[in-house]
Each structure stands twice: as structure tokens, then as C-alpha cells.
N, C-alpha and C positions, 0 to 999 in steps of 0.2 A: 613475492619473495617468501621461500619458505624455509630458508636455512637454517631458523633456530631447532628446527627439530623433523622428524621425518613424515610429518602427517603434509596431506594437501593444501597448496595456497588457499585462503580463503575465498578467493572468488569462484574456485572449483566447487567448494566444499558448497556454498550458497546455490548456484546454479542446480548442483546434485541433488540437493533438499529443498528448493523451489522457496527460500529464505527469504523472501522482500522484506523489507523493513515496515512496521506499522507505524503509521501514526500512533493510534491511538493508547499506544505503548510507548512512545517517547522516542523509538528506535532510529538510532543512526549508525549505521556500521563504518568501525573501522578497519580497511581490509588491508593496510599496508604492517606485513610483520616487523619492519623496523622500526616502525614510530609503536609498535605497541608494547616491543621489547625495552627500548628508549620511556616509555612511559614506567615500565614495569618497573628499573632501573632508578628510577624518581622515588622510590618507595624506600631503597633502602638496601641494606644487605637482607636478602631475607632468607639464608639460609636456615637460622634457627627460628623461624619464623612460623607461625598459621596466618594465612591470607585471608582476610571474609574480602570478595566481590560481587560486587550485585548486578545484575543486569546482564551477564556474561556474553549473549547472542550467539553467535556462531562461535566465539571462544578466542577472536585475537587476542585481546589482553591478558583471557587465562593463559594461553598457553606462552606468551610472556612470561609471566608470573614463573610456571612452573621451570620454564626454561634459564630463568635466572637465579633458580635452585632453592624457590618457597617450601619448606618444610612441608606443607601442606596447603590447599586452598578448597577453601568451602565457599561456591557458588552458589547463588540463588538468583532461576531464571523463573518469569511467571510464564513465558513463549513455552506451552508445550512443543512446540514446532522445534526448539534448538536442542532438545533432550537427546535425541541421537546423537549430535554433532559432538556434544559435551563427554554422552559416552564414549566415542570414538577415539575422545582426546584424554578419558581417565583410564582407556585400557594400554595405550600408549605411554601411559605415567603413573605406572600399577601403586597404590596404596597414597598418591600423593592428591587426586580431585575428590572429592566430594560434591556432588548436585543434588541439593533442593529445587524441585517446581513445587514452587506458591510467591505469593506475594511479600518482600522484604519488608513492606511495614508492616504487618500479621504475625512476622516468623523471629522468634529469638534464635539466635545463631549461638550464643553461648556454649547449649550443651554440646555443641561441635568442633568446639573448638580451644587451644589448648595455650595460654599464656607461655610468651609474647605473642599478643594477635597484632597486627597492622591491619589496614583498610585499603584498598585499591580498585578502582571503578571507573568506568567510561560511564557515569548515572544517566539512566534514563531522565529524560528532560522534566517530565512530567511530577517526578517523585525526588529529584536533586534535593534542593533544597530543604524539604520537611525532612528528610532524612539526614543531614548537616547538620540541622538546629537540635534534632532529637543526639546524635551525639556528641554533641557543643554540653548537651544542657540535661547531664545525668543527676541522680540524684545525690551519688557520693563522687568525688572526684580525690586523683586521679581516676579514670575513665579506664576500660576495658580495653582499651589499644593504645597504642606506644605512637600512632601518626595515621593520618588521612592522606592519600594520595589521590585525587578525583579529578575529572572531567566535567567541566561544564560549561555554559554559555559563556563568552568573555565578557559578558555584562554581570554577569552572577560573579565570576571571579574577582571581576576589580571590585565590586562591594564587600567581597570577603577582606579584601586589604587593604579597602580605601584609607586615608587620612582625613584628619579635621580638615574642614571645608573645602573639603572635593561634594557634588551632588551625587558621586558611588555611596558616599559615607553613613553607615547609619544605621540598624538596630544588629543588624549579620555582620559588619566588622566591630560590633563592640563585642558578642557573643561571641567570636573567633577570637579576637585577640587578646581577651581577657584572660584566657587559660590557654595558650596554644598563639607556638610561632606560627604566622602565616606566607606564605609566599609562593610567588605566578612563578612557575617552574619552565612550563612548555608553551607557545600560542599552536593552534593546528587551525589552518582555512579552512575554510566548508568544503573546497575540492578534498580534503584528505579521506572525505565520509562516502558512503550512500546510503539512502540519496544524499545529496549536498544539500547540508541546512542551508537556510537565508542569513546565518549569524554565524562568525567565527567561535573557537571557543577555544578553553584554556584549563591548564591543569593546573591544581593549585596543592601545595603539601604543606598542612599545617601536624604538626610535634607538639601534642598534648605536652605540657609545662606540668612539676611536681604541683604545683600549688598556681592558685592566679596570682598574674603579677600583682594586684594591690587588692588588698581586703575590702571587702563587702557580702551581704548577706545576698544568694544570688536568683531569690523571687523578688525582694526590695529588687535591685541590680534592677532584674527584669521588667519588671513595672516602670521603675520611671524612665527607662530608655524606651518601650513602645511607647508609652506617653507623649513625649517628647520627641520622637520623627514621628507620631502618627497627624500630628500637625506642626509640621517644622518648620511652617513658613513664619508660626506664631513666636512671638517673643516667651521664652522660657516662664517666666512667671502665670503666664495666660496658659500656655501647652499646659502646663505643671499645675495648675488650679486644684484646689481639693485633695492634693498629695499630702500636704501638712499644714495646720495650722497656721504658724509661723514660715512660711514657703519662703519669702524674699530672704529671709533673716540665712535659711539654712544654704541656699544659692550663694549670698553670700560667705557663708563661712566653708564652704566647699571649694572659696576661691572663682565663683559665678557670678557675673553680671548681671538679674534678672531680664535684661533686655537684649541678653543674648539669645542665638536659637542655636536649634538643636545640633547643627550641623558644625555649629564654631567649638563645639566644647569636647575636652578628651577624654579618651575613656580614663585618664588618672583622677581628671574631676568627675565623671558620671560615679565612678566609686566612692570619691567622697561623698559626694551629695547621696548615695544610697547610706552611708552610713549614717549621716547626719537626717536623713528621713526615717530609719529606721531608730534611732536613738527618741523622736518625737512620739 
């Protein structure tokens, strides 16, 4: 399907440029223009919008993107192999793509880009995640973009939005949900890709919030939640050893059970209890 706009189906476009997907790049293409227009779509209105995407490939999502009338979108691919494809589809949409080849954890996108930014990505497998937590976990908040719209494993996404005591739940939905609505927008099967992963996977759109829902300092925050899933099988007071002094006393006044684990408790109490450890 290539209705959204007048360039080649994707699968033409791959075939022409000898595109195989790499492993070792995380690469899974998605070559149906509808599910990538349907994703783009997830993001928001983004007419007055700057797009940062990462990972672009052969460009289904961008040109989503641009075809649901992104102000602009600034890609960054490391595949010098998709660099033609990209330009193909930025002469097609004169003054609206911008492509970087280098690596998205290396490259500040900033100077490129022009508030209100959004985020929208099919993330390489390999780099998902660190680059979620890196923008979950700036230094001043609110954040640099107004929402995340992403692709990833459907095991990654349900821990973005897990609940207390699901075993999804646990240091990535405290980080998520502390500052930012989260929620499972899209499922897509492995047939929708190639090659077909072996895991299904799932779009997730979290809406950075003006402020976090409840107060806490958010390196404290930080610490006693890896803490506490880093062995979550253990009773909170044991997981939590060496965090404060008076440990049981502040569990309790955080509304905690010390013989709870990590998995039982919400991120309303993981902020108390950050407060109450940072107060010691």
C-alpha cells in the first residue's frame, strides 16, 4: 500500500536498495503503509509539531509521520544503507525531513529541532529501552517533548504499564508512570515485520505530565526502586538494608509493611518512602 503519498511501496523500495534487515542493528521492518500511518496517528495531531525518530529504516513510519502533516521530522539512522531511501522521501517532502546518520545515543537532537517536539519510533530492539529511561529521567522536568509514541517488544511494553503485583511491574513502570500517562495503544504480530521477530510487540504512548504525580526527590526515587526490584524476591526491609538507619520505622511511615516486596507496593508509597529516606 502506498496511498499515503506518491513514493514506492516499501517492499519495492527494499528489494531496489538490497535493504535486509540486520540483526545486529536491532532491525525489523515494517513494510505495511497502513499500520505505519495508524501508528503515526498514535502520536497526536502533529501539525504544529517537530517529530524526533529514531531508527527510520527504509522510512515507513517517517513518511507516516510526514503524511499526517508533522511540521517537521528529524530522523536519525546509524544504517548508512537507508540514507538514500531517506533522501528520496525528503525530496518528496521539501523542507519537512531532516536525516542524521550517527548513533541516537551519541547525537543531541535538540539543535534541530523546534518546540513543541514529540517522539515517535519503531526503536531498534537493541537500544529501546536505554533510550526510554534516558528520556523518563532528565535532569529538569518537564522534558523536551510533549509525548512518546514507540514500538517495542510486547514484554517491554507491558512493564511500562504494569500494575502492583503483576511480575511485568517494576523499576520501568515506576519511571514511566511517575511523570507521564502511560498506555498500550497498538499490538502488531511478528508477521507484520521482516523478517518476523519471534515476539510480538506493542506501541505504547506515554504524555509527559507538568509535574510528577507525587513528590519525591528523583535520584532518592531512583535508588530505592532499583534497590528494591533488584532483589524483589526479598522482603523490603532485607532488599532496603543500608538505605537508612531507621529503615523499618520509615517503610512504616510511608504506609509499608517491611515484609512486603517489591512488587506489592505503589509507586504512591515508593514516593513516600523516597521522601522519608531522603528526610534521614
Amino acid at each position: 500500500m502506498s496511498a499515503i503519498d506518491n513514493l514506492p511501496p516499501l517492499r519495492d523500495v527494499i528489494a531496489e536498495h538490497g535493504l535486509s534487515a540486520r540483526k545486529s542493528l536491532g532491525q525489523n521492518f515494517l513494510l505495511d503503509l497502513n499500520l505505519t500511518a495508524k501508528i503515526a496517528r498514535q502520536a497526536g495531531d502533529l501539525r504544529e509539531c517537530d517529530v524526533l525518530e529514531i531508527g527510520p529504516g527504509p522510512g515507513g513510519l517517517t513518511r507516516g509521520l510526514l503524511s499526517e502533516g508533522a511540521r517537521k521530522v528529524l530522523a536519525i539512522e546509524k544504517d548508512t544503507r537507508c540514507m538514500p531511501v531517506l533522501e528520496q522521501i525528503s525530496a518528496a517532502y521539501p523542507g519537512q525531513l531532516e536525516v542524521i546518520n550517527g548513533d541516537a545515543l551519541e547525537i543531541n537532537p535538540l539543535a534541530h529541532l523546534t518546540p513543541p517536539i514529540r517522539i515517535a519510533a519503531n526503536l531498534p530492539y537493541n537500544v529501546g529501552t536505554e533510550l526510554l529511561v534516558r528520556w523518563l529521567t532528565p535532569k529538569e522536568w518537564p522534558p523536551f517533548w510533549q509525548s512518546l509514541t514507540l514500538m517495542f517488544q510486547r514484554e517491554v511494553a507491558e512493564r511500562i504499564v504494569a500494575q502492583p503485583g503483576s511480575k511485568a511491574y517494576g523499576r520501568l513502570a515506576i519511571l514511566a508512570q511517575w511523570r507521564a500517562d502511560a498506555k498500550i495503544v497498538m499490538h502488531l504480530p511478528p508477521g507484520a515485520f521482516t523478517p518476523p521477530p519471534k515476539v510480538s510487540s506493542a506501541v505504547v504512548h506515554l504524555a509527559a505530565l507538568p509535574e510528577p504525580k507525587f513528590e519525591a526527590d528523583a535520584s532518592t526515587l531512583s535508588h530505592v526502586v532499583a534497590k528494591a526490584f533488584n532483589q524483589r524476591r526479598k522482603m523490603l526491609r532485607a532488599a532496603l538494608k543500608g538505605t537508612a538507619p531507621d529503615l523499618e520505622d520509615r517503610l512504616l511511615a510511608a504506609g509499608i509493611q517491611p515484609t512486603e516486596r517489591a512488587e506489592q507496593v505503589s509507586l504512591e508509597q515508593f514516593c513516600a518512602l523516597a521522601r522519608e529516606i531522603k528526610k534521614a
